[in-house]
Phi, psi and omega in degrees: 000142176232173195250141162192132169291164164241111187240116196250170170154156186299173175291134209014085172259336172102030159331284196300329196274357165290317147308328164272337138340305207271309180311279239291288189331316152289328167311306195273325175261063173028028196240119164308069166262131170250170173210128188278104172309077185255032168266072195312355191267327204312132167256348176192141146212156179288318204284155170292116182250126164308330217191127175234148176278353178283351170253033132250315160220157147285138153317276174350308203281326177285335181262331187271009172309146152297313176267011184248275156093011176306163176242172214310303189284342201267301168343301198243025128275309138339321213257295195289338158309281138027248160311353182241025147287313193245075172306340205262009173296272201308319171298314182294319187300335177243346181229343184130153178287352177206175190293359191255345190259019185291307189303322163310335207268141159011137195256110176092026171275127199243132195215118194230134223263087182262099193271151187299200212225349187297134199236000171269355173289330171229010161295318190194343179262184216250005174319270179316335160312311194280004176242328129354264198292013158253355162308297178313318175309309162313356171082013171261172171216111196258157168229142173232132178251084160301100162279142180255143156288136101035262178298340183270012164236090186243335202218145166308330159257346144258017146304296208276011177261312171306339167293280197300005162267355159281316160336316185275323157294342173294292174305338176269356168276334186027079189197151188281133224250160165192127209254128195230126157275094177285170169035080193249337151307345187278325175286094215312182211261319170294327162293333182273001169286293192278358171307303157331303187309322175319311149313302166246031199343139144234126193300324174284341170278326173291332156279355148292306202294339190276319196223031157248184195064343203236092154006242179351309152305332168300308181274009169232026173282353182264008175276319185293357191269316162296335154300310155289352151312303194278357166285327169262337159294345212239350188020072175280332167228112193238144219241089183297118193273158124245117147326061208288354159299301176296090173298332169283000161295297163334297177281337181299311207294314190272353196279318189276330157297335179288327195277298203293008198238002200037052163288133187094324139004305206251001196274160167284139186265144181295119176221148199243109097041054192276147175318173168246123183311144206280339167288339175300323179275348179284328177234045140278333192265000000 
């Protein structure tokens, strides 16, 4: 069995740097995480990449075609259609070009996946499904990590706007999920205060703040009362903070991403044979 995140989120939410988070931290606890581009848009990230989708396609190639002629969304769609038309690029680049050495590969490979910031690519169009299920054909068993900014949870409204694009994305992957609140290092000591609340919501005091005070809140309050109902009877979404500063953040975080992927789950356990002490035998005899 192999392992792999999909780390999904709006433009700069802090995908890569989660992802380069994550490596160093394997790097440091003797643990082998690679990690995969599939941002044909990227101009930089730190991490080492096993695999870049920019050495098949480019953004640059979709927009600068002569008959194609895309602007940036239509580009980076086109780019990820693209792939997973030549699926066996990305298949030779993670298990080998055929089926025999496929068959061979390695046990326990942990691999996490850095998706473009276009965030309708796994909300409602059919990409990210299809690349989902050829990871699973492959013998992964996937998580998808929805990132969130931080600093983009200030108001009771935009929390329930950032909830329902993680919904939304839960519902169109249909896989199991865990919603990450980045750069939580960034935030002064009154924003992480107020950072709580987020964490553990109580949905009626945050839909006072979305719909008093407001025209627009008023007249659409019992559609927001039924959105935080349901969020909340159903306990659908919940917001994991990370600290990329903190290794016990770090690690709380990957330890929950680990349970839902069972990772480690199949290893055998190690058992040693220890002497029988030498006084325990002095006074047997």
């Amino acid at each position: 069995m192999r392992f792999a995140q999909l780390i999904v989120g709006p433009a700069g939410s802090g995908k890569s740097t989660y992802c380069s988070t994550m490596q160093q931290h394997g790097f440091d606890t003797k643990r082998n995480i690679q990690v995969v581009n599939l941002d044909p848009a990227a101009e930089y990230f730190s991490y080492k990449a096993l695999a870049d989708i920019r050495d098949l396609i480019h953004l640059d190639d979709a927009m600068e075609d002569e008959e194609l002629h895309y602007g940036p969304n239509g580009g980076l769609i086109f780019c990820l259609e693209f792939l997973i038309e030549n699926q066996d690029w990305l298949k030779a680049q993670l298990c080998g070009a055929d089926d025999e050495i496929m068959l061979g590969e390695p046990d326990d490979d942990y691999i996490l996946f850095d998706m473009p910031g276009q965030i309708e690519l796994f909300t409602h169009l059919k990409m990210g499904k299809q690349l989902v299920q050829l990871l699973e054909s492959w013998n992964f068993r996937v998580c998808v990590v929805f990132c969130l900014d931080s600093q983009f949870m200030v108001d009771g409204a935009k929390f329930i706007s950032g909830t329902m694009a993680a919904l939304s994305v839960m519902a169109n992957l249909e896989q199991p999920h865990v919603n990450v609140l980045t750069k939580v290092d960034l935030l002064n000591a009154d924003a992480r205060k107020q950072l709580e609340m987020y964490l553990e919501p109580d949905t009626h005091s945050l839909l006072g703040e979305v719909t008093i005070g407001s025209a627009f809140g008023e007249k659409y309050r019992k559609l927001t009362e039924a959105i935080g109902a349901l969020i909340e009877d159903f306990s659908l979404v919940r917001f994991f903070p990370l600290d990329s500063q903190d290794e016990e953040s770090i690690g709380d975080l990957l330890l929950q991403v680990d349970s839902i992927l069972q990772y480690g789950e199949d290893a055998d356990v190690q058992v040693r044979d220890f002497d029988e002490p030498e006084d325990a035998r002095d006074d047997d005899m």
